[in-house]
N, C-alpha and C positions, 0 to 999 in steps of 0.2 A: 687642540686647545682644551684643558681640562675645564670639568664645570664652573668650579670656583674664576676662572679663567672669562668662561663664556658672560660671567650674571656683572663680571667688570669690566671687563667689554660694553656690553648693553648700559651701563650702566655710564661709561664715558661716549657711547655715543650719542646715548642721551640730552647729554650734557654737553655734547659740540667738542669732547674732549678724545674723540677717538685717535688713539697712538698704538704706533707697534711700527718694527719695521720694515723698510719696504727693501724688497731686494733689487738689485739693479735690472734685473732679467723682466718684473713685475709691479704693478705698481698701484696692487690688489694686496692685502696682508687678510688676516685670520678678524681682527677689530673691524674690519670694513666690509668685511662680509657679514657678522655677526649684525651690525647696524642696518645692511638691508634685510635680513632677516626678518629684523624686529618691525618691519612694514608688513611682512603677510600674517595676513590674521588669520586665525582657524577660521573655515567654511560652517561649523556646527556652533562656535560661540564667536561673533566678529568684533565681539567687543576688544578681545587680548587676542597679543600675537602668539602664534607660534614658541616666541622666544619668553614670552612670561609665563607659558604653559609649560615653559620646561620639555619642550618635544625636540629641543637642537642637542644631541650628542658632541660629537668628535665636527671639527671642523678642518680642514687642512688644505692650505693655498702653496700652488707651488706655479712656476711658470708653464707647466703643462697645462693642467685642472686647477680647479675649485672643489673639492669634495662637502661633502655635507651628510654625517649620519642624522637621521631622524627616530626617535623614538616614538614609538603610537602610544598613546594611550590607552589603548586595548587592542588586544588580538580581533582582527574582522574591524578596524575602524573600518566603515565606510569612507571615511574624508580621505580617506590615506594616500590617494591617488592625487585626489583635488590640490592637498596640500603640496606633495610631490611637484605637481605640474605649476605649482605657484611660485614655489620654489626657484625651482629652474628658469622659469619666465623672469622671476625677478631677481638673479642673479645672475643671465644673459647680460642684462644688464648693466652689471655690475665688472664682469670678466672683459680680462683685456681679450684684445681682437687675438684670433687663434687659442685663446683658453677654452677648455670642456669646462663643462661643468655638469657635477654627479653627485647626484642624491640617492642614497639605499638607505632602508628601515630596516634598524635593530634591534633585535630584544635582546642583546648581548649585555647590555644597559638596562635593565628594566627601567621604564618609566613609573614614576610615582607621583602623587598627589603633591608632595615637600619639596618638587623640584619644583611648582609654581610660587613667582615671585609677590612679593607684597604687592607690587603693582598692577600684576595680574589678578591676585586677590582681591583687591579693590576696586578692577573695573569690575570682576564679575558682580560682585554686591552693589554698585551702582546700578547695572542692567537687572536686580532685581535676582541677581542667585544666588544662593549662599554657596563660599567657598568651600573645599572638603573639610570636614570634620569627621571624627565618630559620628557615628548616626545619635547616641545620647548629647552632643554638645551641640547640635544644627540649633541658627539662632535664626530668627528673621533678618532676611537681607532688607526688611523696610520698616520695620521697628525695631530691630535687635532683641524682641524677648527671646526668652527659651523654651513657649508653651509654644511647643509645634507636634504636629504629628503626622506621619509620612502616611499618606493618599495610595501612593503606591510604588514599590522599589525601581519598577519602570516607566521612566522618564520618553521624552520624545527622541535621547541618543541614547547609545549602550551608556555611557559615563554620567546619567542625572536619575535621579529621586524626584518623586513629586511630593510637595510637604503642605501640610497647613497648619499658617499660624492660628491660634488660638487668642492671640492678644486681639490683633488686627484683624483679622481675620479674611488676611490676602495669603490663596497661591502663592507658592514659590516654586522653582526648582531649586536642585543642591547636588553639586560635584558630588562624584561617590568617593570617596577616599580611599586609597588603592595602595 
């Protein structure tokens, strides 16, 4: 399933419109894996899933398997496992009886910052982070000025900045932009 694929998918399961079709042998497709996907949320931000982080690659159902590539967001995630293992737990679920299901990590696909969705964007800024930007365009995720200044380039994960506003003069984190 191509990405453009993937964010329409998420995007009708959303919406209670998940379609695609089903084969006779299965009765699991590419949209209805994508949908439980969108249930595991990263272990390092719980706010957004997986799926609005942009970390679902290639996905592909057939009546053997389930496959699912994942993309890290950095080399050495820690979560990578976590996520992995969540994965698979919650698309056991989803696999018909006798299906495998297989998740491997790519960077055949680099992951980037632009594969996160609006909506991922927007939970992250309600939990108080600013989404990736340039480091000159970092705004307050709780007042939205632009007088901030980064604390320090390491955050509490490989992928955040520690920043301070100058307006409000609240902390934040902020996605690194990658």
């Amino acid at each position: 399933m191509s990405e453009g694929g993937i964010h329409v998918a998420v995007a009708r399961a959303r919406a209670g419109m998940v379609t695609g079709s089903v084969s006779a042998t299965t009765a699991v497709d590419a949209p209805a894996v994508v949908a439980a996907l969108a249930e595991v949320m990263d272990p390092e931000l719980p706010m957004v899933s997986i799926v609005d982080l942009g970390m679902v690659g290639d996905v592909a159902v057939d009546a053997a398997a389930i496959r699912v590539e994942l993309l890290p967001t950095f080399v050495g995630c820690p979560a990578l496992e976590l996520i992995r293992a969540a994965v698979i737990e919650r698309l056991a679920r989803t696999a018909d009886p006798g299906q495998s299901v297989e998740v491997v990590a790519s960077f055949t696909v680099p992951w980037s910052s632009d594969r996160i969705t609006a909506a991922g964007r927007a939970a992250l800024a309600t939990a108080g982070i600013a989404p990736p930007t340039e480091p000159a365009d970092v705004r307050c995720p709780y007042c939205g000025d632009g007088r901030v200044v980064m604390d320090s380039a390491f955050g509490p994960t490989q992928c955040r900045s520690l920043f301070y506003c100058r307006a409000c003069r609240q902390p934040f984190e902020a996605i690194k932009p990658v």
